[in-house]
C-alpha positions as CSV (number, residue, x, y, z in Angstrom):
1,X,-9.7,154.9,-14.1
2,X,-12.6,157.0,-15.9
3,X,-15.6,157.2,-13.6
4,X,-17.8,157.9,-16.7
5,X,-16.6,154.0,-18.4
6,X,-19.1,150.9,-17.3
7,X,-18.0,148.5,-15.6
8,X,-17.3,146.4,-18.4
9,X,-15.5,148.9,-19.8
10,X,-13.2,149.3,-16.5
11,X,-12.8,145.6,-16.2
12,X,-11.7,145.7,-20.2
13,X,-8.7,148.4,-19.2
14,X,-7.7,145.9,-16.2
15,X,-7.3,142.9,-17.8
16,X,-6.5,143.8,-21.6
17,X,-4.9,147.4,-21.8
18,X,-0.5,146.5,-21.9
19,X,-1.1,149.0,-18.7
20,X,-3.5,147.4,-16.8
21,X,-2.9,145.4,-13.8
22,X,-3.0,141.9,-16.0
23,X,0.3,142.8,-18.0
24,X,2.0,144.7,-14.9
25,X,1.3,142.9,-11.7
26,X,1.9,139.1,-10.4
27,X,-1.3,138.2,-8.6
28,X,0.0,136.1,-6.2
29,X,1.1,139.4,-5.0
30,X,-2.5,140.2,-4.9
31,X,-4.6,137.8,-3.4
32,X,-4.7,134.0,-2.6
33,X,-5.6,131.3,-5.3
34,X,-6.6,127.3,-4.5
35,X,-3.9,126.5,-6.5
36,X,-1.3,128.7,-4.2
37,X,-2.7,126.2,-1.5
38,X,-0.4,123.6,-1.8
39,X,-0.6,120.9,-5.3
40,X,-4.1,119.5,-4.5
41,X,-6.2,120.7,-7.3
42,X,-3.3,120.3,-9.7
43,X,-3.3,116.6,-8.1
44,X,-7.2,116.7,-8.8
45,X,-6.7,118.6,-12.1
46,X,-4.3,115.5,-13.3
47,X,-6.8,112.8,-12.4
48,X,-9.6,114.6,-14.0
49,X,-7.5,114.8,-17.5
50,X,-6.7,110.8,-17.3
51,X,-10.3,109.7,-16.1
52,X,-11.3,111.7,-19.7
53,X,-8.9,110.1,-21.7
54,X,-9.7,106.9,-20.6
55,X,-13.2,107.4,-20.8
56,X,-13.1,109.1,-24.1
57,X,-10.4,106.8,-25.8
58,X,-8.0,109.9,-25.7
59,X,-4.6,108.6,-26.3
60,X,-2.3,111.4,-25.4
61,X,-4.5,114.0,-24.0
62,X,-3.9,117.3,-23.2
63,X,-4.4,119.9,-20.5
64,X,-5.2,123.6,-21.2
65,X,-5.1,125.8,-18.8
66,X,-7.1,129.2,-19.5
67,X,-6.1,132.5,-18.0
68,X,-2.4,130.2,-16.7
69,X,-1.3,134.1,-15.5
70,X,2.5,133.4,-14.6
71,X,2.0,129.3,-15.7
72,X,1.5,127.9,-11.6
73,X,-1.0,125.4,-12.2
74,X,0.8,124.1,-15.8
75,X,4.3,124.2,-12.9
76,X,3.1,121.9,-10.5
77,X,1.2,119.4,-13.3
78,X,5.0,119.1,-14.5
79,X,5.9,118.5,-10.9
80,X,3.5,115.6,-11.1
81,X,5.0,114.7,-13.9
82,X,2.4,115.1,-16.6
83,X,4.8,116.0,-19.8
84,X,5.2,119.5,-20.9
85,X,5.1,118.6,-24.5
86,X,1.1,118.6,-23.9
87,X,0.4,121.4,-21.4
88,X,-0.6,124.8,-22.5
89,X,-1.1,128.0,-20.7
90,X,-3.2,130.5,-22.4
91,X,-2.9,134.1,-20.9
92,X,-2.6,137.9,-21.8
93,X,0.8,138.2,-19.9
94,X,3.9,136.5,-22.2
95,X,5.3,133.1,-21.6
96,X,6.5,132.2,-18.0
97,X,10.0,130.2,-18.2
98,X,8.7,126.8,-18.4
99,X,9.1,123.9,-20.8
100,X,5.2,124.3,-21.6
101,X,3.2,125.6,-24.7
102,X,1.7,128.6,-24.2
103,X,-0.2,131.2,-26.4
104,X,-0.2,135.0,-25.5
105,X,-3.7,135.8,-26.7
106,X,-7.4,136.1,-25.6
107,X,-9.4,133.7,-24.6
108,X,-11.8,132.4,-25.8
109,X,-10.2,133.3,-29.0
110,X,-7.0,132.0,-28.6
111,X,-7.9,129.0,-27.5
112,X,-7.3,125.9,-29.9
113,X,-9.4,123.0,-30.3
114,X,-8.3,120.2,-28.2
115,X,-8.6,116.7,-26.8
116,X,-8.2,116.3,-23.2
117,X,-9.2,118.4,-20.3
118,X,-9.5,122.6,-20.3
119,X,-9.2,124.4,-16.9
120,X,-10.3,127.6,-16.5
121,X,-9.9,128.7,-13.0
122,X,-10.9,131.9,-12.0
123,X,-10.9,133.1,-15.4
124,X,-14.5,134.1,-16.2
125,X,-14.6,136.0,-12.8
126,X,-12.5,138.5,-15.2
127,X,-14.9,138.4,-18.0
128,X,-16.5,142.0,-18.4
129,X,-19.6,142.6,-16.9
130,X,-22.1,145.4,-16.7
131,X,-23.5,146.2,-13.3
132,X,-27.3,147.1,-13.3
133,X,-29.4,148.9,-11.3
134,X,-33.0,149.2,-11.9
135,X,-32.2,148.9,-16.0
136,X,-30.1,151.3,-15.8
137,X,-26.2,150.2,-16.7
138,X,-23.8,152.0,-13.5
139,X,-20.5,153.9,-14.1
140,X,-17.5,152.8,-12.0
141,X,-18.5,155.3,-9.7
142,X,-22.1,154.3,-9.4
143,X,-23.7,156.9,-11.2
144,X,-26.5,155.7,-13.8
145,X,-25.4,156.3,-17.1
146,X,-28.2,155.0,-19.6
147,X,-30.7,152.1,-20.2
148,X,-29.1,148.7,-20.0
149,X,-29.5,146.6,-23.3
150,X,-32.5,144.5,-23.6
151,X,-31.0,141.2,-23.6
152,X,-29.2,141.8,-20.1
153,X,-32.2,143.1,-18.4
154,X,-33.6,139.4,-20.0
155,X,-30.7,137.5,-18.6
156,X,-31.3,139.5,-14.8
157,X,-34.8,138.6,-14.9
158,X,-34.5,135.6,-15.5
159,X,-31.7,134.9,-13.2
160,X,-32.4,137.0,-10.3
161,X,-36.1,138.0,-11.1
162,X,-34.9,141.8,-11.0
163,X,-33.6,144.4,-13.0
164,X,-30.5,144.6,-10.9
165,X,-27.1,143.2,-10.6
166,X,-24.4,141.6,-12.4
167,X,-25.0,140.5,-15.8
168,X,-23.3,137.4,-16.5
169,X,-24.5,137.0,-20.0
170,X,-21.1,137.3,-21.7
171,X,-19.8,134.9,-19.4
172,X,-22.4,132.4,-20.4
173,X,-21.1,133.0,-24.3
174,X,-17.4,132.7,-22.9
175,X,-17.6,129.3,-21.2
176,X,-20.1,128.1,-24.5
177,X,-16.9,129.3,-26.7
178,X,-14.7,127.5,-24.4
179,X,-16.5,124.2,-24.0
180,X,-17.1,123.9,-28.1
181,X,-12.8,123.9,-28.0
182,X,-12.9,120.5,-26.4
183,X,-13.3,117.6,-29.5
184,X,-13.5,115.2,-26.4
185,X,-12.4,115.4,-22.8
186,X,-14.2,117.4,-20.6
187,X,-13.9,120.9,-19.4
188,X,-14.2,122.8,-15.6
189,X,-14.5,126.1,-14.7
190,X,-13.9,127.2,-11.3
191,X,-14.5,130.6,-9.6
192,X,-16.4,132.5,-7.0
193,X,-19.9,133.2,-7.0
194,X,-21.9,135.8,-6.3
195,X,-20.8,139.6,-5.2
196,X,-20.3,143.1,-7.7
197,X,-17.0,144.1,-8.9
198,X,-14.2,144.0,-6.3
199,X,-10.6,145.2,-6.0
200,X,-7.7,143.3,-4.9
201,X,-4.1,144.8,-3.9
202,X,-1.6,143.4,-1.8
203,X,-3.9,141.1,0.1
204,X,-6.8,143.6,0.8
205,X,-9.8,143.3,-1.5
206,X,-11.4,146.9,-1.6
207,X,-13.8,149.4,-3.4
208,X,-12.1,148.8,-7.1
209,X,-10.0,151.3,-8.2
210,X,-7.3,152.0,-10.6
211,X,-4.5,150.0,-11.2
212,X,-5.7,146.9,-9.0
213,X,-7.3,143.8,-9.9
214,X,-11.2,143.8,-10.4
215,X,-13.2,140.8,-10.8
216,X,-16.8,139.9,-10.3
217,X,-18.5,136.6,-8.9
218,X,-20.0,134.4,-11.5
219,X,-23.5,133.1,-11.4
220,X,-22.6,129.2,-12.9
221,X,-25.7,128.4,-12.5
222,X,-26.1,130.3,-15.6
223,X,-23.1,128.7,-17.2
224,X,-24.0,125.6,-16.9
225,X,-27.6,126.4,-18.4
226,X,-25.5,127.4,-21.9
227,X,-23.6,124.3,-21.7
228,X,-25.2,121.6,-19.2
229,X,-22.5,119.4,-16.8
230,X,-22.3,119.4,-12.6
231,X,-22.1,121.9,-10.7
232,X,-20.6,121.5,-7.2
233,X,-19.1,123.3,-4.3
234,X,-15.2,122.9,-3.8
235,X,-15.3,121.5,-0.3
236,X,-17.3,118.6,-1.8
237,X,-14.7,118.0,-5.1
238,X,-11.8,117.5,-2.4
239,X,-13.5,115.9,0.0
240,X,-12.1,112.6,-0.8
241,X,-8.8,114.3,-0.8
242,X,-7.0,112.5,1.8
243,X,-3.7,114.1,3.5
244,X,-0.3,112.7,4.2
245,X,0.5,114.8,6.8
246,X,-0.2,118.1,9.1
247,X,0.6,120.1,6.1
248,X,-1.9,118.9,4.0
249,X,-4.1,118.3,6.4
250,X,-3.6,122.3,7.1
251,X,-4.3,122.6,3.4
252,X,-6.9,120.9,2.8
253,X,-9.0,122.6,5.6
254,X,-8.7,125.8,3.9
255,X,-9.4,124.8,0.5
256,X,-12.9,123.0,1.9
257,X,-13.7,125.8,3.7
258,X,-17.2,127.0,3.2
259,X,-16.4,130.3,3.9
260,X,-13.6,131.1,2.0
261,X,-12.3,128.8,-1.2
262,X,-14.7,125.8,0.0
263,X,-17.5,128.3,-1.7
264,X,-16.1,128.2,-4.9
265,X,-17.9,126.8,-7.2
266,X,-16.4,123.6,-9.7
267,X,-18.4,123.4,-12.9
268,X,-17.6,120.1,-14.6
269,X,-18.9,119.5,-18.5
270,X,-18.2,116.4,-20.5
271,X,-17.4,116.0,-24.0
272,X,-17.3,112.4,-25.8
273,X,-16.4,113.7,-28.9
């Protein structure tokens, strides 16, 4: 990977170039999602989409999953029993063998307007970002390599009162592009906040490099500025969740762990259409 691209530009290669790590590597190889963590945020996932529809008058809603990578989520909602006929997986990578809809494409862009409930979990954690330091926009390497544009020295001022960090301001237009898809429903982003660019390979997250995974915590604070909706930490969303036996119960203590996946942050938007 170029030291002399942004980090935007790095994050680009990763997750759009046919070479990068999104087209050649499974990330449950990678790192550890809440959805690897047994079915309970499909379980929570499923609930959500039928409290919308009935809210919203939805007859046959559907769910949208947004960044699916190899379709897990959109596998275990058919586990559940929620029919295929109205799941869809929206990715980069091709279809996974699963009687689901799915579009190869980029999202927002590829996503189609819908009624029901979207899911993006940690998909805008993937979203190019710049990295900032002092207005000045850093290379991959950390070198300054020119002035950072005006409007994300505005959005760093005004969400960290400095002229350093992570600009999340393309984020912010992502999730607005992805909530105006939902006619009625509601939408939820999940992800990890806070923290620069990181690698992930084989269970390690380190200094990024190429060929691995990058990402970059999201401020949904911000988010949820461009859109309005909830915003609340994961260990609180499954806190009703009640187990039915040690397994679960095993489960569900890392999920609500304030440390780890209990940090995440679960962004809920509603949309009556």
């Amino acid at each position: 990977m170029d030291a002399e691209l942004t980090w935007s530009q790095a994050m680009a290669q990763v997750h759009l170039s046919s070479g990068g790590f999104s087209h050649t590597q499974r990330a449950e190889d990678h790192f550890t999602t809440s959805i690897d963590v047994g079915q309970h945020v499909a379980v929570l996932v499923l609930q959500r989409c039928l409290a919308a529809a009935r809210r919203h008058g939805i007859r046959d809603p559907w769910i949208v999953d947004v960044g699916s990578g190899r379709g897990r989520l959109l596998e275990q909602l058919l586990a559940l029993g929620f029919p295929g006929e109205r799941l869809l997986g929206v990715d980069v990578r091709p279809a996974p063998d699963l009687p689901v809809h799915w579009i190869q494409g980029v999202a927002p862009e590829a996503v189609p307007p819908l009624r029901g409930l979207l899911f993006a979990h940690e998909f805008l954690d993937d979203i190019p970002v710049e990295v900032v330091e002092e207005g000045l926009v850093l290379g991959r390497d950390g070198r300054p390599l020119g002035p950072a544009d005006p409007a994300d020295l505005a959005w760093l001022r005004s969400w960290t009162g400095t002229d350093s960090g992570v600009v999340g301001r393309r984020r912010d237009e992502v999730w607005r592009a992805l909530v105006s898809r939902v006619e009625a429903g509601e939408a939820i982003a999940v992800d990890y906040q806070g923290g620069g660019p990181v690698g992930h390979w084989r269970g390690r997250r380190l200094s990024a490099l190429g060929g691995m995974d990058v990402s970059a915590g999201v401020d949904l604070r911000s988010c949820r500025a461009a859109t309005g909706g909830r915003l609340l930490p994961q260990h609180r969303v499954l806190a009703e969740s009640a187990p039915r036996d040690v397994q679960e119960s095993a489960e569900l203590a890392v999920l609500r762990d304030r440390r780890g996946l209990g940090g995440f942050g679960w962004l809920f938007v509603d949309r009556p259409g």
